[in-house]
N, C-alpha and C positions, 0 to 999 in steps of 0.2 A: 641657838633657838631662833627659829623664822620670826619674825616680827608679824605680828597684826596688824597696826595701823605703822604706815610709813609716810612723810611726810616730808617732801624731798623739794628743795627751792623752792618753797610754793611763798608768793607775794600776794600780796591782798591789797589792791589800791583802790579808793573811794574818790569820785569826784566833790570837790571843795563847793556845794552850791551855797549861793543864796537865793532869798525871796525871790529877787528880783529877775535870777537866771532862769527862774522855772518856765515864764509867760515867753507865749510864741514869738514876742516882738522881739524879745531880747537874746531867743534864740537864733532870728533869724539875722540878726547885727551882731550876732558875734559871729558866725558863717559867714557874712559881706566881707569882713576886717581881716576875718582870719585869726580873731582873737581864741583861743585854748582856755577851756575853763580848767582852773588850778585844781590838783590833785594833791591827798598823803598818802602815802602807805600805811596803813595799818597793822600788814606786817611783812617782812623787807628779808625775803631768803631763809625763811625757816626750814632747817632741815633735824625732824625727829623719830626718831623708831620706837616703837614700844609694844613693849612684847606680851605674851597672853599671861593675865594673873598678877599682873603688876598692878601697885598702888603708886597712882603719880600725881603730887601737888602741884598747881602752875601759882608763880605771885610775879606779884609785878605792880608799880602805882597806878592809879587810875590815866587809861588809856595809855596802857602798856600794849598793850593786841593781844591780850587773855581771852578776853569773850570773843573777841573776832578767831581766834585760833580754833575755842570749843566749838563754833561753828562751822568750821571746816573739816573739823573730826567730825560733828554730826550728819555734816551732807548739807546744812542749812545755807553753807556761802560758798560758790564754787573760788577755786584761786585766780586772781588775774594771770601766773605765769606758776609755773611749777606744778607737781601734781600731789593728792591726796587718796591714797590708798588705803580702805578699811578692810577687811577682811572676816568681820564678825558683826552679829547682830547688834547695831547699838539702839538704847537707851538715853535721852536728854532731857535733863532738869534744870532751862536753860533763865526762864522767866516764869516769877508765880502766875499761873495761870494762864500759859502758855498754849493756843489754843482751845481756850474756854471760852463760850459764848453767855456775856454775860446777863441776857435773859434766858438762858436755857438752866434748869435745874442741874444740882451735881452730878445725879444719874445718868441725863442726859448729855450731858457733857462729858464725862467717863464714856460713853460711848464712843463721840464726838471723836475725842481725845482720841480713845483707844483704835479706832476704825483710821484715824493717822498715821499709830505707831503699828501699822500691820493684823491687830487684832480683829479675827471673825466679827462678827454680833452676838452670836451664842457663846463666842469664848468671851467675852464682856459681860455677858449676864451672867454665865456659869462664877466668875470671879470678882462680880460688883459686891457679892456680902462678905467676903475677905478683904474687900479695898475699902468698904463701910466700916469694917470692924479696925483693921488698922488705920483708920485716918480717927476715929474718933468723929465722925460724922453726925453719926447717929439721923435723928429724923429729919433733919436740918438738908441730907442729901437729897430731899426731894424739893426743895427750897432753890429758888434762882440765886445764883452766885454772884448776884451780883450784894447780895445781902451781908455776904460772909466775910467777914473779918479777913487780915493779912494770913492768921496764923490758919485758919480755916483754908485758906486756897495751900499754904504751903503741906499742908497735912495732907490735903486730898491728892495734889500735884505728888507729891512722895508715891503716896500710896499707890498709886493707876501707874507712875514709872515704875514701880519694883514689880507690879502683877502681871508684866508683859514678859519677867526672866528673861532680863539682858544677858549680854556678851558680855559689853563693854556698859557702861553705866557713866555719864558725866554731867556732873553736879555744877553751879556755878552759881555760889555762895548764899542759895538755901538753905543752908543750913544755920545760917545766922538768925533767922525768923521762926518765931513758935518758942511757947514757952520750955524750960531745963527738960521737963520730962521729955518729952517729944524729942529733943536735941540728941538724947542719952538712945530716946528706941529708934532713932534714927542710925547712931553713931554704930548701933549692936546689929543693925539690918543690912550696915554696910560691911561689917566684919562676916559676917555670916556669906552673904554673896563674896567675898575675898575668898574665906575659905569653899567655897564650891568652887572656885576659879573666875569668877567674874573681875574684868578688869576695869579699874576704877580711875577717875581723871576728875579731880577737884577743883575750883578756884576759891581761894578765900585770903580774906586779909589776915586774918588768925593762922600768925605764922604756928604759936603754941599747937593748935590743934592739926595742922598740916605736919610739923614735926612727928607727933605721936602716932598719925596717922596711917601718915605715905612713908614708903620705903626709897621714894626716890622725889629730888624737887627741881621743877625747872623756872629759871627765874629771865622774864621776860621785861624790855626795856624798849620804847622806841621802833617795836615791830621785830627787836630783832632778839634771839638768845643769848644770854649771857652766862650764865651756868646751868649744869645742867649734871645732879647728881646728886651726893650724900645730903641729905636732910639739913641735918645740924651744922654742918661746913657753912651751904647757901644758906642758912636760915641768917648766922652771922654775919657773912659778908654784907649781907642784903641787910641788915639792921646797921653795919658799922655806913655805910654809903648814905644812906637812911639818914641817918643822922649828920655825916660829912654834909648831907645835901648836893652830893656830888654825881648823884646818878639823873 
């Protein structure tokens, strides 16, 4: 089966700044010196394939290169070295309110938003009372977002990423926010785009719920891949290490 997205050596390095590196003075004495402002990798030779219809978890401890990775699936970071091939429309639910201007009402900001992710203006408006009706909005969406609550941006942010009908879809631990219900008609929105063939790419700390989830887990460390497969194998590994304190 041809792969979708492929992701082949691709390294992601960040310069190490501080305050002080940013002002002209400072950059223009490290230029005299020849001083190098220090750098990390974020992520250091990732190579992954993944194919159309698949369900895949990423874990990893905080500032593992999870989020910097879903960024490279989304087109949001290009790589410092290596390449990132996508091959389908995607979809990202990367930051609640991601995109949102927060003196603009949630209408307008659904626009905002949506005129981002590739959508007309009439395809916005033809599918603003579908994205009103499943967010839970109500009248509230003509109200500046800057008013609304956590669970309120992550309901509306759901809602306007699933009305664009991804390819690929990727979450990055959204779904931890908003109360059980919402969690549940979240949980059934994303079974439902699996079975149409949408392919899904999650981050969360909820190894339980990536278990039950995803049919495949990739468990990321230091920028770089450490496993990469059966659910329940990584889920353990990754807990017994976890605990070792060894990773």
């Amino acid at each position: 089966m041809e792969s979708i997205i492929d992701i082949k050596d691709v390294s992601v390095e960040f310069r190490n700044y501080h305050i002080g590196n940013l002002t002209l003075k400072n950059k223009i004495y490290r230029l005299l010196i020849g001083q190098k402002i220090p750098s990390f990798k974020a992520l250091d030779g990732i190579n992954i394939k993944i194919n159309s219809n698949e369900s895949i978890g990423i874990i990893g401890r905080n500032g593992a290169g999870k989020s910097t990775l879903l960024r490279v699936i989304a087109g949001i970071i290009v790589p410092s070295k290596g390449t990132a091939k996508i091959k389908k429309r995607t979809t990202s639910i990367l930051e609640l309110g991601t995109g949102f201007h927060p003196e603009l009402s949630g209408r307008e900001n659904c626009q905002l938003a949506g005129s981002l992710m590739g959508l007309r203006l009439k395809e916005i408006d033809k599918k603003i009372e579908g994205i009103i009706e499943y967010s839970g909005i109500g009248a509230f969406i003509d109200n500046p977002v800057k008013t609304y609550s956590s669970g309120m941006f992550a309901r509306l942010a759901f809602a306007l990423a699933i009305s664009v009908e991804p390819e690929i879809l990727i979450i990055d631990e959204i779904l931890s926010v908003g109360d059980e219900f919402f969690q549940r008609k979240c949980i059934k929105t994303i079974h439902d785009l699996m079975k149409k063939g949408v392919t899904t790419i999650m981050v969360s700390h909820n190894l339980d719920f990536l278990q039950t989830q995803c049919k495949r887990l990739i468990w990321i460390d230091h920028g770089k891949v450490i496993m990469d497969g059966n659910p329940k194998e990584i889920a353990q590994r990754y807990r017994n290490n976890s605990n070792d304190d060894s990773v």
